[in-house]
C-alpha positions, 0 to 999 in steps of 0.5 A: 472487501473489508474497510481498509482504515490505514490507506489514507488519500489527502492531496497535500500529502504525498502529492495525494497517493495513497498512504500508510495512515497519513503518514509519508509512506506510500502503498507503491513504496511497500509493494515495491519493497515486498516486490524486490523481496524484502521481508517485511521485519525488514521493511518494519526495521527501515520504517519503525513507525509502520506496523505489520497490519500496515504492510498487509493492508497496503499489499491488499489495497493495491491487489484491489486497485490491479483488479483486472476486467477483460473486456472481449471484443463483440 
């Protein structure tokens, strides 16, 4: 996987979620807004500070944190 420079984890920031570079916007709250379909010019309208590559990487780190391992019982 490629190196995502715009998640951020600082403890005093957001109470250490992962952010969108520092600032106070979290990755669970723009996969929650692409979750209740929102379009991402309207999720860039609301937070005028993001960028588009912001919301892509976002959707790519939790994508990576959900990977799933099935475990099978032996």
């Amino acid at each position: 996987m490629k190196t995502l420079s715009r998640i951020t984890l600082n403890s005093e920031v957001m109470g250490g979620k992962p952010c969108i570079r520092g600032l106070r916007v979290t990755v669970g709250t723009v996969v929650g807004l692409m979750a209740s379909e929102h379009f991402p010019e309207e999720i860039l309208k609301a937070y005028p500070y993001l960028e588009l590559a912001d919301i892509y990487e976002a959707l790519a780190y939790a994508a990576w944190r959900s990977e799933e391992v099935e475990v099978t019982n032996v």
